[in-house]
N, C-alpha and C positions, 0 to 999 in steps of 0.2 A: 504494500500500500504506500509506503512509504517511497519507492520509487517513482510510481507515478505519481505523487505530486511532487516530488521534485522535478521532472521531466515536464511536468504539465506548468510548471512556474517559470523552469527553462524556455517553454514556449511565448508563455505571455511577456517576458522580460526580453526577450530575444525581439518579438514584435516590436515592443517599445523602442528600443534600441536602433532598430532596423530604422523606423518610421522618423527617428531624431537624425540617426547618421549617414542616413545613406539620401541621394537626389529624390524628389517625388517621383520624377519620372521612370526610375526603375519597378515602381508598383503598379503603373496602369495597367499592365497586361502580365499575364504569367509567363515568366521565361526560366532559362537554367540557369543565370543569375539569381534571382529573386529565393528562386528553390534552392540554391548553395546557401546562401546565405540563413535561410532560414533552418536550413538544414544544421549545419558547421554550429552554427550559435545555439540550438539546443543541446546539441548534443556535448557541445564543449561546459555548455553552464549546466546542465541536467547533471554529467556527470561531475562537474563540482557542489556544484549546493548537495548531490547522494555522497559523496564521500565526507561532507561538513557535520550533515544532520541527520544520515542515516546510523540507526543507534550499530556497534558493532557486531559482527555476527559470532555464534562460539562454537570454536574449533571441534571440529570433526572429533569424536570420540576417538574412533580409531588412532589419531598424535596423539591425545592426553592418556592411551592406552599403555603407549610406549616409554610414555616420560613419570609413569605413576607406577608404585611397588604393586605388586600382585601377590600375593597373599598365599606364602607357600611356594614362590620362586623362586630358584636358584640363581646366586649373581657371582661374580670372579671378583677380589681383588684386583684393580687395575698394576696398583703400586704399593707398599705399604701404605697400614689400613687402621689409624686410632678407633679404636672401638669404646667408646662414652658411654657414661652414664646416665648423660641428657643430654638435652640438643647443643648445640654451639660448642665451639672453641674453647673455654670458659672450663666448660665442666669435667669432670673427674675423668683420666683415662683408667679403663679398665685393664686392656689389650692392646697392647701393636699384631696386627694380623701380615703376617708377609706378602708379598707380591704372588698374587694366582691363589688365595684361598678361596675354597668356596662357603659362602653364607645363605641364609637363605630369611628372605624379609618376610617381615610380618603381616606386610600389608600397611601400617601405619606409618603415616611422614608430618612432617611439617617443614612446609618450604623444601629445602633439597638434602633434608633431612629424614633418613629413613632408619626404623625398627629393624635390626637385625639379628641373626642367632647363627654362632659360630663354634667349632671345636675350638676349645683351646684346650691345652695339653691335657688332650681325654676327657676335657668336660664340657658341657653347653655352657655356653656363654651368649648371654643377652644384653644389647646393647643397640645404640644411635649410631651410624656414620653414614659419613659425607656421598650423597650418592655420584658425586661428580668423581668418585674414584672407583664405581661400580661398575659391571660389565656384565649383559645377562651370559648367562654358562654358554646358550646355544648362538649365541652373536657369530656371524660372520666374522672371522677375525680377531677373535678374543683367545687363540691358542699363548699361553704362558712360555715364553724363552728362555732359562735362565741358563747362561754360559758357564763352563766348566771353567776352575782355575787353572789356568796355561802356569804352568812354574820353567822358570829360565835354568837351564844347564850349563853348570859351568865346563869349559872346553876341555875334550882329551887329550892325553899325551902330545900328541900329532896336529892340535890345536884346534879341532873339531867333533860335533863331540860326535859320541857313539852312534852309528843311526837304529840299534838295537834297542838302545837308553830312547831316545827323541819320539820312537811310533806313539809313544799312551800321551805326550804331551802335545799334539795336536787343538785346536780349540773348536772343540765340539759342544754341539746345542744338546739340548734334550727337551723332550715335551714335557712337561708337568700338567697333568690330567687332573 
């Protein structure tokens, strides 16, 4: 509803407009000037007074799906992961959770603030964090890296070292499931 009257407001301001700025003689007769102009000027004011005064529209369930805990979801540690006692920065830390643990929310947040429950060593833990370091489990792209420690060889005899010694010191990935 609200679009046609701003289209229909479009129209009559656009008339006014027309009939101030432009020659009288462009109106005695209908052309494809007279139809441009009328055209062009509602649709340019139509759709500014709909984006002024038309109230906002609310986002598709389906985004607010993805941006809200679900209740019983599994999420990844992005990075380490302060696990709170309540919401914000402020309040008591419980737990550092390492990089790739999984949690699983409760369903309840406030702001980017979400209910969590996690193992820590062997126990449930319940607690708040940050959901901007959260990853759902099954995300595209949320596989865990973490590189193995490359230790340096000091040189053999011969000034090079073993290449028998050097095979295990390669720097290899591994998944963390």
């Amino acid at each position: 509803m609200m679009t046609i009257l701003a289209y229909g407001a479009a129209l009559l301001l656009t008339l006014c407009l027309a009939a101030w700025l432009t020659p009288r003689g462009w109106w005695r007769r209908a052309n494809a000037r007279a139809f441009a102009v009328l055209t062009g000027g509602t649709l340019l004011i139509g759709t500014l007074l709909h984006a002024l005064f038309a109230p906002p529209q609310a986002a598709p369930e389906q985004e607010l799906h993805g941006q809200l805990p679900v209740s019983g979801q599994r999420y990844r540690a992005w990075d380490h992961l302060n696990l709170r006692s309540d919401v914000g920065v402020g309040s008591q830390r419980l737990a550092v959770l390492p990089a790739g643990t999984r949690v699983t929310a409760s369903g309840r947040h406030q702001g980017d603030w979400w209910e969590v429950s996690a193992l820590v060593d062997g126990r449930r833990q319940d607690g708040w964090a940050s959901s901007l370091w959260l990853r759902r489990a099954d995300e595209a792209g949320s596989r865990f890296f973490q590189p193995h420690r490359v230790e340096v060889q000091a040189p053999g005899a011969l000034g090079r070292a073993d290449p028998r010694e050097t095979e295990g010191l390669v720097d290899r990935h591994r998944e963390v499931r």
